[in-house]
Every structure is written in structure tokens, then in C-alpha cells.
C-alpha positions, 0 to 999 in steps of 0.5 A: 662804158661805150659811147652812146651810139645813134639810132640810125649809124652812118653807113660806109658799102666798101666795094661797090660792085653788084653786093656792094652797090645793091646794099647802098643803095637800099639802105639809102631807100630806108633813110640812112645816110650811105657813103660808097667806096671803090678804087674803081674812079670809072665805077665811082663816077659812074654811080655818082652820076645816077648810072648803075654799072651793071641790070638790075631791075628797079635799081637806077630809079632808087640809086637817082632818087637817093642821090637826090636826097642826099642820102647817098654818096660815092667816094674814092677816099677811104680816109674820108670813108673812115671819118663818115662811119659808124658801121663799114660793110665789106662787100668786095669780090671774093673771086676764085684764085687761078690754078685753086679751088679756094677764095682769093681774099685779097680784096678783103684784105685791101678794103679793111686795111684800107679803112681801119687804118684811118679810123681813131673812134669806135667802129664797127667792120661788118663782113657781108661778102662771101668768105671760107669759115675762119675769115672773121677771125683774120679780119680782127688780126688785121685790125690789130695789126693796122689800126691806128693805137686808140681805134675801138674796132669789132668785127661782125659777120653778115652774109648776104643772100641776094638774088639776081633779079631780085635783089634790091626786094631781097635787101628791103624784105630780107627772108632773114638776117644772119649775125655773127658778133662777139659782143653785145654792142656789136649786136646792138650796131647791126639791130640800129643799122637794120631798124629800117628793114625792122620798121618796114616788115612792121609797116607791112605785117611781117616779120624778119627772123634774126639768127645771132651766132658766132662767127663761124656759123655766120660764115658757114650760112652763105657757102652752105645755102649755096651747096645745098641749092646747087646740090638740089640742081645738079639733083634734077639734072643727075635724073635728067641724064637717067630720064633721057636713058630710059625714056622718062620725062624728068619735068613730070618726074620734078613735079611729082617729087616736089609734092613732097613736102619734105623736098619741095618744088623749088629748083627742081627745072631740069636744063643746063645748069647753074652759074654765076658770080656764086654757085659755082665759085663758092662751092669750090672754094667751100670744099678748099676750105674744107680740106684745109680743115681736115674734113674734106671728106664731107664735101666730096660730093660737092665735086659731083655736083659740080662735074654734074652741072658741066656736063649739061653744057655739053649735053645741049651741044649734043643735042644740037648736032643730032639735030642737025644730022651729027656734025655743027661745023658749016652751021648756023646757030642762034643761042638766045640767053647769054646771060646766067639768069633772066633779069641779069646781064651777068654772064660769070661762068654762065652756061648759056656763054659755055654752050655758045663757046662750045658750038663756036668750037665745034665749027658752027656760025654762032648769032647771040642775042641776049636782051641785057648780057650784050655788051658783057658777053661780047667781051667773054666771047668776042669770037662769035657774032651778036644780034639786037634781037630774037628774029635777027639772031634767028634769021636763017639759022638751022638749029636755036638754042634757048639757054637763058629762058627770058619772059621773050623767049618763053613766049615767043611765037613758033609759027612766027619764028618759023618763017624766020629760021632755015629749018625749024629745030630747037633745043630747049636748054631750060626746059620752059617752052612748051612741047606741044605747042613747038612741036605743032607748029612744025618744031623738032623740038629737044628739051634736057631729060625729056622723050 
């Protein structure tokens, strides 16, 4: 018989990047004791001091509050990890390999081995990053291979679903929770190690549905939201293209669709697509995995979907050189957006960079400003140059580019700007400007799949 575990397990966040540091310090907030691990000691001393490595909102005050009580550490050492925990989540990077499609694992594989080998008790290794369908499995003949001859050791898989932005609400108020377990005690683990999250949806009259399945189907819900999400994007942008053909208005065409109940309104803004640390990278290797299975066939269309999302990026720059007469080189571009989304300043193959890169390519003088993605995309693309705010990034340009649509950008004042451009042109790379009130002030205005 299993031992009798407690009622709030001791938690270890193997990897304490953007998942990582996000799920510790939440958990933290909902009264369990969270020890985080990382090799990186600049990323780990940092986190211990009260300094979270990367925006997102709300997080510093939560990680400074927690740090205070005493809930939550930070360590290096996985041997100390392994005798702190009950449940160790596992939410490394899953990058994509260079020169492939698919997932590079081997952090996966550092951060278990590097714990199960000092584990001598019960324990449970829950997989929270983002893996190809079968990696569970792997993850238990890991096990087998490094633990330590009397370890009692299962696997359980349990995606994350955060939003940049959004994501310590999204670990406090989940939509759901996916588990992937093979035995009833794992089961149990995973419903005391989220009884926090249970008793705040009580606290507030909700409910959070609970999805237990099989590995498998565990691994196959994250990788699947992600397709069908950047399926439903590249959609809208596949209209836009056909929009600016016939002259139609793809914003009004996304509006008149998204009534439909059956397709919703969701991510229906036609632009410049998506991007990312996700989206990208997952539907790639998710059509790596597919083909090793045999069944690439049922992904092709992932290949479109994702040659749709590029040709956005160039479409914006494009349209930035009709304005200006047919040619960018000699002129002067501000890009306002660096970062992938607003809320962010994560700029992994972000659209906003890619346009920027491209317009530097094409001979123009590029000005970036980003209210967060700064620093980060000074050092993706140190070629261009960077400005601390919209009206110095604006100054003297001859066409701006909105790629990145910020609550400042979507409001800022055309008849403001315009005393501080050379020449009042636009491109509205996210279609969240509006039209009518640009173009009175005297804007040539653009906006993707618009007349």
C-alpha cells in the first residue's frame, strides 16, 4: 500500500524560464511550499532576489510576496530538489532542432534524469512542457534506466495552455486541466497538487473541468490547440490575401463570420500574423512527429498554414514600399511593435522583428520602438536602430509601421504624430487603427486585407 501522501505536496518547477517561473510562482500564491530549479545560476539568482527574468504582468509583485513568506525558493542543486519533492514539474524549453521540424528534447532529458537520479522515495514527474506524442513513455524508460534501485517513480503528463500576458490568471483560473496518468495514485497526486486551484474556483462560484486520459491524448491537447488556433489565423489571413485581390474588406468579412456560432469571432484579426515561442515552433514539430508515425498526410495542411503566416511578413513590407513610391532603400522607417504580442516582451520569431529585418534588408533606415521588447530585440537585430518612445522612433520617418498593436499604439493621436513624421503614411500591420480616424487627419492609411 502506497504511503499516505499530504494533502498539499511539496512542489519542485524543473526550469525556470517563462512556464517554469510562471507555474512556481503561482502555485506559491495558492499556499504550497515550490522549490525552483535551473542551471542557469544568473536566472536563479536573479528569481531569488525578487527579479523575474523576462514582463509579465502582475508577476514581480507575486514572486516578491512569495519569496517573503517563505513559500518559495530557488535553487541550482537537483539533489536538493529531489529530497524537497513530492511532484516535480518538468517545464523546460522544447525548442526546435536546427536543420528539422521536430522537437529537440534534450532538455527534457537533462532535467529528469538530473532529478530522478537522486530520488530514493515515491515521487511523482509531471510533464508540463510542450513534447511530440510518445514522450511520456521515453520519460518512464528514463526513469527506468537512472533511478536510484528502490525509487517509486511515475510519470504524468500535464500540458500547459498559458497566454502571454495573460499567464499567471491562466495558472490561477485555468479553462481546464488535462491529466495524463496511468494509475489512480498519480491521479490523486495531480488532484492535491491542484487543490489550491479547486478551492479558489469554489471561493468564486466556478468550476474547472478536469480531463484525465492517457498519456497520448495528454500530449496530443497542447500541440492540437496550438494547430487549430494558428489554422484559424492563417484562415483569416488566407481571406485577407483574397480581400485585397477583390477589393473586399476582410475586417467586416471576420465580423460577419464570427456570428456564426459554429466558427465564433475568436482570432478572426486579419495582420501579420502569429508567432512566438509556440505557435510556430509546435506546429512544425507537431507534422515531424506526424510523419515519423506514418500519418503525415493528416498534417499537410499545416505546411500552408504556416507558408500563410509568412507571407504576411513580407506583404507589410510590400506595402510599406508602395507607399513610399515602390522602393525602402534611402528611407526612413519607424516599426512601432518588436515584441510578438502586447503584454510581452518576448520576441521568439516574432513578425513584428521579421518585417523590421526585412525593411533593414531592403535599404531603409529603421527606428524600433517597443514599450517592453527593447533590450530583447536589440539583441535578435542589432543592425537597426532603437528608439524609448513612439515620437522618437516616429521622428522624421517617412512611413510607420504598426506591428505590434500595444494599448499606445492603438491609441495614439494621428494629428499628434503627424507633426512628428516626414510624411504621414502607415501601414496597419494589425489591423487595430482606425481607418477613418487616420485618414482624417490626413494619413495615407494601409491596414492587410483592407480596400
Amino acid at each position: 500500500m502506497p504511503p499516505i501522501t499530504p494533502q498539499r505536496p511539496r512542489l519542485t518547477v524543473l526550469g525556470t524560464g517563462y512556464l517554469g517561473a510562471t507555474h512556481a510562482v503561482s502555485m506559491a500564491e495558492l499556499g504550497y511550499d515550490v522549490l525552483g530549479v535551473d542551471v542557469d545560476e544568473a536566472k536563479i539568482g536573479k528569481l531569488a532576489d525578487g527579479q523575474v527574468p523576462f514582463h509579465e504582468p502582475g508577476l514581480d509583485e507575486l514572486l516578491q510576496r512569495n519569496l517573503a513568506t517563505g513559500r518559495l525558493r530557488f535553487t541550482t542543486d537537483y539533489a536538493e530538489a529531489a529530497r524537497f519533492g513530492d511532484v516535480h514539474f518538468v517545464c523546460v524549453g522544447t525548442p526546435q532542432k536546427k536543420g528539422s521540424l521536430a522537437a529537440d528534447l534534450r532538455y527534457v532529458e537533462a532535467a529528469v534524469v538530473s532529478v530522478v537520479k537522486n530520488i530514493h522515495g515515491r515521487a511523482l514527474i509531471v510533464g508540463k512542457s510542450t513534447v511530440p506524442v510518445g514522450t511520456a513513455e521515453w520519460v518512464e524508460e528514463l526513469i527506468a534506466k537512472h533511478a536510484p534501485e528502490h525509487a517509486e517513480i511515475e510519470v504524468a503528463w500535464n500540458p500547459e495552455f498559458l497566454r502571454e500576458g495573460f499567464a499567471v490568471e491562466d495558472t490561477l483560473r485555468p479553462d481546464r486541466l488535462v491529466f495524463g496518468v496511468k494509475t489512480e495514485w498519480a491521479k490523486e497526486m495531480l488532484d492535491k497538487t491542484y487543490r489550491g486551484v479547486y478551492e479558489l474556483a469554489a471561493a468564486e462560484d466556478r468550476e474547472v473541468p478536469v480531463v484525465v486520459t492517457d498519456f497520448a491524448t495528454a500530449e496530443l491537447v497542447k500541440v492540437s490547440a496550438n494547430s487549430f488556433l494558428a489554422t484559424k489565423i492563417s484562415f483569416i489571413n488566407a481571406m485577407s490575401e483574397v480581400c485585397e485581390a477583390a477589393g473586399a474588406d476582410v475586417t467586416q468579412l471576420a465580423r460577419a463570420i464570427g456570428y456564426d456560432l459554429r466558427i465564433g469571432n475568436r482570432f478572426l484579426r486579419a495582420g501579420v500574423g502569429f508567432g512566438g515561442g509556440c505557435l510556430p515552433k509546435d506546429i512544425r514539430a507537431f507534422r515531424a512527429r506526424a510523419e515519423e508515425l506514418g500519418v503525415g498526410a493528416a498534417l499537410n495542411f499545416l505546411s500552408e498554414v504556416d507558408e500563410i503566416n509568412l507571407r504576411r511578413r513580407q506583404r507589410v513590407v510590400d506595402l510599406a514600399a508602395e507607399l513610399v513610391g515602390g522602393s525602402l532603400a534611402g528611407k526612413q522607417v519607424a516599426v512601432l511593435g518588436a515584441a510578438f504580442k502586447p503584454n510581452s516582451d518576448d520576441v521568439r520569431d516574432s513578425p513584428a522583428l521579421a518585417v523590421a529585418r526585412k525593411v533593414h534588408d531592403a535599404g531603409a533606415s529603421v527606428v524600433v520602438y517597443d514599450p517592453e521588447g527593447n533590450e530583447n530585440a536589440r539583441r535578435d537585430l542589432p543592425e537597426v536602430s532603437y528608439a524609448a518612445s513612439l515620437d522618437e522612433a516616429a521622428k522624421g520617418a517617412e512611413v510607420v509601421l504598426v506591428l505590434t498593436e500595444w494599448e499606445e499604439f492603438r491609441h495614439a493621436d494621428p494629428v499628434a504624430l503627424a507633426d512628428v513624421v516626414n510624411a504621414t503614411r502607415i501601414v496597419d500591420g494589425r489591423n487595430c487603427l482606425d481607418p477613418e480616424l487616420w485618414r482624417a487627419a490626413n494619413w495615407e492609411y494601409r491596414g492587410l486585407g483592407r480596400p
